[in-house]
C-alpha positions in Angstrom: -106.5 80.3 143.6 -106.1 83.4 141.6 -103.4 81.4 140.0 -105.5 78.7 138.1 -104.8 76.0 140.7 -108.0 75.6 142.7 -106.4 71.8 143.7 -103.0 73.2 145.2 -104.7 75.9 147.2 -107.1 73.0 148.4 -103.5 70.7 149.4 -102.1 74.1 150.9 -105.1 75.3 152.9 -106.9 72.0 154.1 -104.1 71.4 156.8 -105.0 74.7 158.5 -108.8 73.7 158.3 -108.9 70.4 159.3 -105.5 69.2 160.9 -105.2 72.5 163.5 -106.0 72.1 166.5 -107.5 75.4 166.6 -110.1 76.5 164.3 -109.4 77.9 161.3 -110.2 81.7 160.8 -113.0 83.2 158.7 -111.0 84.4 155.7 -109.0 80.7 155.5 -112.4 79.1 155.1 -113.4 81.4 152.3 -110.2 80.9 150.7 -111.0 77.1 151.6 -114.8 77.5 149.7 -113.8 79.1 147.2 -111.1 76.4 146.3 -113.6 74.2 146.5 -116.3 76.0 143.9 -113.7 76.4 141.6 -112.5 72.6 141.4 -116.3 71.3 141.6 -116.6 70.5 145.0 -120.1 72.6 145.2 -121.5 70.7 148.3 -118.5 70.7 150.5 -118.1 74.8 149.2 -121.3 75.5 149.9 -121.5 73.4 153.5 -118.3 75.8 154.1 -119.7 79.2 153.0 -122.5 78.3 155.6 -120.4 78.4 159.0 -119.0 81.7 157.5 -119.4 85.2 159.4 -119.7 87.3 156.2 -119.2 90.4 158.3 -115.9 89.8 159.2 -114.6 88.3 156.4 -116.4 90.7 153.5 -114.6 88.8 150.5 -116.7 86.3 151.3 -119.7 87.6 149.9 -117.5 87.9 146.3 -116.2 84.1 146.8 -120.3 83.3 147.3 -121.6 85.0 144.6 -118.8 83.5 142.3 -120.0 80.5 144.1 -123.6 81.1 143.2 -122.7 81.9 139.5 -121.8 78.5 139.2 -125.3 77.1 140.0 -126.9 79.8 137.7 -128.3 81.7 140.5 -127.6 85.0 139.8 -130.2 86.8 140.8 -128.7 85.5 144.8 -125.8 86.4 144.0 -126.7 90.3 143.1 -127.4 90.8 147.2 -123.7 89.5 148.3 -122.0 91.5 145.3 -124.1 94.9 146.5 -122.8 93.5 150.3 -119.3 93.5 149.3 -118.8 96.7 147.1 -120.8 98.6 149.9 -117.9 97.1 152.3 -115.3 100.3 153.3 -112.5 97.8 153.6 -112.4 96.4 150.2 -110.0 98.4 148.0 -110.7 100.1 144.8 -109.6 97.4 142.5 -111.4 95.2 144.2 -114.7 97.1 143.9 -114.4 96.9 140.4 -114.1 93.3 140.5 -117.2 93.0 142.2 -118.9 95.6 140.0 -118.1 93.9 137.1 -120.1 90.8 138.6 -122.7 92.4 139.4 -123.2 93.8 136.4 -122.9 89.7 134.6 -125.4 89.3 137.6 -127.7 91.9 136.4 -127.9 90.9 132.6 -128.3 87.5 133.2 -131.0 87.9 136.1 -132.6 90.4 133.3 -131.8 93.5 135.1 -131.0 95.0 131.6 -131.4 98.5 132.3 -129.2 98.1 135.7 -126.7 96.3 134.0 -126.8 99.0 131.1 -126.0 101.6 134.0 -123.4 100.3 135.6 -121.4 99.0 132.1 -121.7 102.4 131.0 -119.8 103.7 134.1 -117.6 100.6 134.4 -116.6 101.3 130.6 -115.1 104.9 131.5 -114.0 103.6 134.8 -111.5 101.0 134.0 -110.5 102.9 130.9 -109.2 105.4 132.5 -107.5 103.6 135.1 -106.0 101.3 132.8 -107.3 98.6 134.2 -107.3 96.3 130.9 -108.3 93.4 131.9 -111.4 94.3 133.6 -112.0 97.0 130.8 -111.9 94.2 128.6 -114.7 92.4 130.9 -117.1 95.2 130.8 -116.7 94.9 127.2 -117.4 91.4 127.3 -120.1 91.9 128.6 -121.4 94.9 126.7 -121.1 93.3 123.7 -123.8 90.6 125.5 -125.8 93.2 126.3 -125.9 94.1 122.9 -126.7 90.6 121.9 -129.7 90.6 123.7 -130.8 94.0 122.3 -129.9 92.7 118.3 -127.3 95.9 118.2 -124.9 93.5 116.2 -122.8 95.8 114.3 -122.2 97.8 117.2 -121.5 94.1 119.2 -119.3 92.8 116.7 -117.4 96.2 117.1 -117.0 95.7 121.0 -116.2 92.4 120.6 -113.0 93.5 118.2 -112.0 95.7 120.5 -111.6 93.9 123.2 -110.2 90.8 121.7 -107.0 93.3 120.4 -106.6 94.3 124.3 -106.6 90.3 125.4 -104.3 89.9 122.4 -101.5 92.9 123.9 
C-alpha cells in the first residue's frame, strides 16, 4: 500500500479475507480497507472499516481518517487521528504521521488556531529529527495556512523551501 499499488495489496490480501477458512484478523482487514479507499472502492472500504475493533487494531483509526479525508469529512476524521496518536503502541514516527493529519484535519475543518499550534511544533519536530519528508508536509501545509491568512510573501517563502527538500 505504502508502495503506490493499492490494486496489488487488494490481489495479495483478498485471499486471506475471503478465501480462508478462518476469519481474517483485525489488522488484515484494515490493511484490506485501506486498499480499498485508496483505489476508490469507498463503499466496500467503508462496509470493512465497520466490522473493525479499533481497539485492537489502533492503525485503524489512521487508515479511517485517511478514509474519511477522501469524502471531505474532516472534521470525523480529527476524533480517530486524536484516537490513534493517544495510542502507547504506535511508535514515534508514526505519531507524527498522524499529527501531521490532524493538523490537514484541523485547517480544513477551520480549526485554524489548533492547526497553527500543532504546525508550529510539528515544524521544530520533524526538523530536528530529520524527518524530511514529513517536515516538508508541515510545510505544505503551513504555507496553506498562510493562504488562508493572505501572509503570501511569507507563503511563497515556505513553499520554496520545501519544494528544494522534495527536490534533494
Amino acid at each position: 500500500i505504502r508502495a503506490g499499488l493499492p490494486k496489488d495489496a487488494v490481489k495479495v490480501i483478498y485471499p486471506t479475507v475471503f478465501e480462508n477458512t478462518q476469519k481474517a484478523d483485525d489488522k488484515t482487514l484494515a490493511l484490506y480497507a485501506l486498499a480499498l479507499q485508496q483505489m476508490g472502492a469507498y463503499d466496500e472500504a467503508f462496509k470493512t472499516f465497520e466490522n473493525l475493533d479499533f481497539k485492537l487494531v489502533p492503525e485503524a483509526n489512521l487508515y479511517f481518517a485517511i478514509a474519511l479525508f477522501s469524502k471531505w469529512d474532516y472534521k470525523s476524521a480529527i476524533n480517530y487521528l486524536e484516537d490513534y496518536i493517544a495510542n502507547n503502541e504506535i511508535v514515534p514516527y508514526q505519531k507524527l504521521v498522524g499529527q501531521i493529519n490532524l493538523a490537514q484535519a484541523f485547517l480544513i475543518s477551520g480549526e485554524i488556531k489548533k492547526s497553527e499550534k500543532l504546525i508550529s511544533e510539528l515544524l521544530i519536530t520533524t526538523k530536528e529529527k530529520k524527518h524530511f519528508l514529513l517536515y516538508a508536509n508541515a510545510l505544505e501545509i503551513n504555507a496553506q495556512l498562510l493562504l488562508v491568512q493572505k501572509k503570501y510573501p511569507e507563503m511563497t517563502n515556505i513553499l520554496n523551501e520545501s519544494r528544494s527538500l522534495i527536490a534533494k
